[in-house]
C-alpha positions in Angstrom: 140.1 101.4 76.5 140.7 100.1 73.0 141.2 102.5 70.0 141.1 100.6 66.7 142.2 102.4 63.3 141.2 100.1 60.1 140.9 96.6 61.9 144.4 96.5 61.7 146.3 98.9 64.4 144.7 98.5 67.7 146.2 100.4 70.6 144.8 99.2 74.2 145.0 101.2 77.4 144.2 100.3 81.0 141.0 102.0 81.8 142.0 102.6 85.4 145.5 105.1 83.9 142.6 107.1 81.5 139.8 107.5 83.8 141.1 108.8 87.3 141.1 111.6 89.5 144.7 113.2 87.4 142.8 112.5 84.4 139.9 114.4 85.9 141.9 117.7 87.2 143.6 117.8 83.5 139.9 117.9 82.1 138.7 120.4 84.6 141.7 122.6 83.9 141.4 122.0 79.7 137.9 122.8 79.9 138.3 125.3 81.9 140.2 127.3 79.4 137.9 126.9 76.8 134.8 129.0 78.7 133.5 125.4 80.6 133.3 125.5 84.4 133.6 122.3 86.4 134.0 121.6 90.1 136.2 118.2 91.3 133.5 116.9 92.0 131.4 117.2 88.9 134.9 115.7 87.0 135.3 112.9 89.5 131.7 111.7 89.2 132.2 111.7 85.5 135.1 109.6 85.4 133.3 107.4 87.6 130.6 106.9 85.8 132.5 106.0 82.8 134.2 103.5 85.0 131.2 102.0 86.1 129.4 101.7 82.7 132.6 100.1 81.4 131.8 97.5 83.6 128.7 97.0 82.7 128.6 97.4 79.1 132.2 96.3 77.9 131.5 96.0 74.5 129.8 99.8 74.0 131.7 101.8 71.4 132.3 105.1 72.7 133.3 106.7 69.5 132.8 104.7 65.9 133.9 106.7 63.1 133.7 106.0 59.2 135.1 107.9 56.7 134.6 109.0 53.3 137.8 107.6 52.2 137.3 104.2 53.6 139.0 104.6 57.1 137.2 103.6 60.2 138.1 104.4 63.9 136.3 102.4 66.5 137.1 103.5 70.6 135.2 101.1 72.7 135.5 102.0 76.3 
């Protein structure tokens, strides 16, 4: 995963530490507070899916925000 802020700080992270099954029961249990009900297994398939389409499409921006002030924030998967 790669999170860049204004092209010039760019923080990179091993997909594999994000997206894995701790990940996954930290999800379950956040969303879980919040009124959303998920099983393992619903959590698990969604982390490997993300997995999977990372692989496929590596370049796929996952979150591309630009701001009114001139900031952008790009999180490509």
């Amino acid at each position: 995963m790669k999170i860049t802020i204004n092209t010039r700080t760019v923080f990179l992270f091993p997909t594999g530490l994000i997206a894995n099954r701790f990940t996954a029961g930290i999800i379950r249990r956040k969303l879980k507070k919040e009124g959303v009900r998920l099983t393992r297994k619903q959590t698990s398939i969604f982390i490997k899916e993300i997995r999977r389409h990372k692989k496929n499409y590596a370049d796929w921006n996952l979150v591309e925000v630009d701001c009114k002030n001139g900031d952008k924030i790009r999180v490509k998967i």
